[in-house]
RODO-2510 file (C-alpha; in nm, 4 decimals, decimal comma):
residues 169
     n   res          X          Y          Z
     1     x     9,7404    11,5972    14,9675
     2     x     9,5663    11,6796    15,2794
     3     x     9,2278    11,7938    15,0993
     4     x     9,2671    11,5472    14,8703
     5     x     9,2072    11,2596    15,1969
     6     x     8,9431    11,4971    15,3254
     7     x     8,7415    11,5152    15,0273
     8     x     8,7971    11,0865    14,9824
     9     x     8,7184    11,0659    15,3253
    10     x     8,3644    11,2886    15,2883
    11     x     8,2763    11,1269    15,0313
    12     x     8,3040    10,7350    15,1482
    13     x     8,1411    10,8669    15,4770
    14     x     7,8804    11,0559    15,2747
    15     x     7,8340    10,6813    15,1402
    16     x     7,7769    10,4719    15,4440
    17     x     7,4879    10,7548    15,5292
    18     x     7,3045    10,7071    15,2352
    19     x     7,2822    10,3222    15,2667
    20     x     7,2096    10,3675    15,6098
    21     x     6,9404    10,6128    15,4993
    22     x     6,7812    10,3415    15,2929
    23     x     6,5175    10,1340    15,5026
    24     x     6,3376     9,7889    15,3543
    25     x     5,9734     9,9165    15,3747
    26     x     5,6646     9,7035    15,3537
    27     x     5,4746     9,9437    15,2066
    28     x     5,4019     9,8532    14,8318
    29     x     5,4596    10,0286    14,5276
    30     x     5,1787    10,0254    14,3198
    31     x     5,2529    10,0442    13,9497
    32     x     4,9791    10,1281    13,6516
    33     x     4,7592     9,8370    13,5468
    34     x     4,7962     9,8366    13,2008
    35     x     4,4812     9,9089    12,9445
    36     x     4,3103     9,6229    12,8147
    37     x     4,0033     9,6547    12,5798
    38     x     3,8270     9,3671    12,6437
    39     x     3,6026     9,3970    12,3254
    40     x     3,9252     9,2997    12,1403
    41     x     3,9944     8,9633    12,3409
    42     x     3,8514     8,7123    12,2392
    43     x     3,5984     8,4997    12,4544
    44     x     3,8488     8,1694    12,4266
    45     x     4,1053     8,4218    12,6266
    46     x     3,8704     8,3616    12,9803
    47     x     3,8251     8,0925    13,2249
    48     x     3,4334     8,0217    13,1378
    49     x     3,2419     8,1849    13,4249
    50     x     3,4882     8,2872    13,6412
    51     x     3,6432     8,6956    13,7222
    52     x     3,8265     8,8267    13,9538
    53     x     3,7502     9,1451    14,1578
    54     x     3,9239     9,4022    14,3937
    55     x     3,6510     9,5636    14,6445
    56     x     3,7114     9,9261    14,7168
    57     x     3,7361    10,0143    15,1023
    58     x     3,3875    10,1337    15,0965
    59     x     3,2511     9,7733    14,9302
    60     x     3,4830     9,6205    15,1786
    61     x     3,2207     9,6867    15,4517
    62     x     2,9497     9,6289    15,2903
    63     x     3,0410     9,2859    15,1583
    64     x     3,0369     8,9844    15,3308
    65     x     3,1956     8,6426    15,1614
    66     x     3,0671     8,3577    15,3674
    67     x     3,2443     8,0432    15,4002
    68     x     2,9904     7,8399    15,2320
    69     x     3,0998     8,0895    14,9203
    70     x     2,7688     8,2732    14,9337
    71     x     2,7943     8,6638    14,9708
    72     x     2,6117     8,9023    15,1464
    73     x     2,5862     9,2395    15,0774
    74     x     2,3690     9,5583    15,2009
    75     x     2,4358     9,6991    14,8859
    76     x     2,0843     9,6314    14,6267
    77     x     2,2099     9,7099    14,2726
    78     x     2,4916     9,4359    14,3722
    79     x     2,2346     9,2565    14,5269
    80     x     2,0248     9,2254    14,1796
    81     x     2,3492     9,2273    13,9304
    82     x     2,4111     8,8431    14,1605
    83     x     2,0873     8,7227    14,0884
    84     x     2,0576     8,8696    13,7420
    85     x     2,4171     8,7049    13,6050
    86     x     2,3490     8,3797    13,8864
    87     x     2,6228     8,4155    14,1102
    88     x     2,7609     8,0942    14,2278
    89     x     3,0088     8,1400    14,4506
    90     x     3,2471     8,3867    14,5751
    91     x     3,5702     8,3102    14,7487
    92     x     3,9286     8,5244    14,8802
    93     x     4,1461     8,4849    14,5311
    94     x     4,4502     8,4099    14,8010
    95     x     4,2342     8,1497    14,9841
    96     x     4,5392     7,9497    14,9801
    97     x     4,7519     8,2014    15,1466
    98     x     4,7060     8,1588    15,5158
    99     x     4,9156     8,4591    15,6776
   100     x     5,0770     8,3830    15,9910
   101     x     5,0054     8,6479    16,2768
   102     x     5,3373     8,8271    16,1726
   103     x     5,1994     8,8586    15,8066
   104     x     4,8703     8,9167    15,8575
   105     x     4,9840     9,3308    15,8543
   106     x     5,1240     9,3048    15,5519
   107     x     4,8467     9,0984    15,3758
   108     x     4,6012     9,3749    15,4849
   109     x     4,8447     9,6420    15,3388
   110     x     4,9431     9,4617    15,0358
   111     x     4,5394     9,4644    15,0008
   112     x     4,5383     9,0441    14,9313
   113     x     4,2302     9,0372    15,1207
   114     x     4,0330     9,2859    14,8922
   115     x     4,0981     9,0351    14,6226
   116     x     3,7558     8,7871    14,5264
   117     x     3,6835     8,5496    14,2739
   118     x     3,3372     8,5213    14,1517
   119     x     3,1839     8,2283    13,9839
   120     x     2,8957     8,2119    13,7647
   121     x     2,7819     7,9481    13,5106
   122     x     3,0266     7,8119    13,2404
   123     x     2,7661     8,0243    13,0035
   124     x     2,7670     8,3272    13,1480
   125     x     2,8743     8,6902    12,9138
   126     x     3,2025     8,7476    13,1218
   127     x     3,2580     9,1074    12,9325
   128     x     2,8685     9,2266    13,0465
   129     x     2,9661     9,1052    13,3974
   130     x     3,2697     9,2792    13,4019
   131     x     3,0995     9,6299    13,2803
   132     x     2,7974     9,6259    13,4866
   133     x     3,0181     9,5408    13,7801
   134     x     3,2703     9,8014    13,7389
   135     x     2,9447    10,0693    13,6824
   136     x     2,8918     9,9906    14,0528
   137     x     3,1652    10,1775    14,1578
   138     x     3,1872     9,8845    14,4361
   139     x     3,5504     9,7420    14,2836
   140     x     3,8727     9,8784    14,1891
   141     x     3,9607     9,6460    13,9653
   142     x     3,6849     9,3917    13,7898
   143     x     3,8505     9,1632    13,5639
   144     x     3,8140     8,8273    13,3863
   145     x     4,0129     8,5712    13,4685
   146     x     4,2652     8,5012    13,2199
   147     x     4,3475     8,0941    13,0839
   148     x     4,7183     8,0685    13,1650
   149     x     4,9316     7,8608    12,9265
   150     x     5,2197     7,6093    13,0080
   151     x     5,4950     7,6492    12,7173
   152     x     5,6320     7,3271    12,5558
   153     x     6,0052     7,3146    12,4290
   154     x     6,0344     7,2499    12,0669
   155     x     6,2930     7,0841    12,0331
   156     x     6,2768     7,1077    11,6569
   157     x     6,3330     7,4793    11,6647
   158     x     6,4940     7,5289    11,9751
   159     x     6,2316     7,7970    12,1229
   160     x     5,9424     7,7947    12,3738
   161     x     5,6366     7,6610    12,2159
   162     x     5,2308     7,7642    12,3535
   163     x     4,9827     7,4685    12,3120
   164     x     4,7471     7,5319    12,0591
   165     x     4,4531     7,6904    12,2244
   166     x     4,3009     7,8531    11,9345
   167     x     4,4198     8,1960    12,0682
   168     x     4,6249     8,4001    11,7743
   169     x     4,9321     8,5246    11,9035
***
């Protein structure tokens, strides 16, 4: 009987060390980004003009966003890809996000502020952008930026419904 409250004993203290073991860390865990082959999306899929980028550390220098939304950059096959597509505007994709002093660490480690939209005209080949971009080996992630849909109830056949965008499903 004796062992049997040792061993119970081990084991529930054994318990309260591994939970004590576990810390909350800020550090993020950074899953795949899945695959997508943009030649089989169709056009409709984007927001006309618009992608969204993720500047490496080394672009993150050599970059400048303005706050007029004009960018500056030391770098001159960026430099002529801009004027080539007509760059409009760039801009932080989190502009919104304001971190407070206390956050600002873990904006910077969560990467937010590597994250840019870029604007061209309404006209402009998003999937050329996106490949001559990503051939500068400037960005870590180039990618268009996606329509998002708001889903409708049906109430006819009790499921979610997607406005008709023209996009098959």
């Amino acid at each position: 009987m004796n062992i049997v409250r040792s061993i119970i004993i081990v084991l529930i203290l054994s318990g309260f060390t591994n939970l004590s073991a576990q810390t909350v860390s800020s550090k993020p865990v950074r899953g795949e980004r899945p695959y997508i082959n943009l030649e089989k999306v169709p056009n409709i899929a984007f927001e006309p003009g618009k992608i969204s980028i993720k500047l490496n550390r080394i672009a993150l220098t050599a970059i400048l966003i303005n706050n007029n939304g004009t960018i500056s950059t030391t770098n001159n096959t960026l430099n002529k890809l801009n004027k080539q597509y007509g760059l409009l505007t760039a801009k932080p994709l989190f502009n919104d996000i304001i971190p407070s002093e206390k956050n600002k660490v873990l904006h910077e480690r969560w990467e937010l502020n590597r994250w840019m939209t870029l604007q061209f005209g309404a006209d402009a080949d998003i999937k050329s952008i996106i490949k001559d971009y990503l051939q500068t080996g400037l960005f870590e992630v180039v990618e268009p930026s996606y329509k998002k849909h708001v889903l409708k109830e049906d109430k006819k056949a009790d499921k979610p419904k997607a406005e008709d965008d023209g996009l098959a499903r």
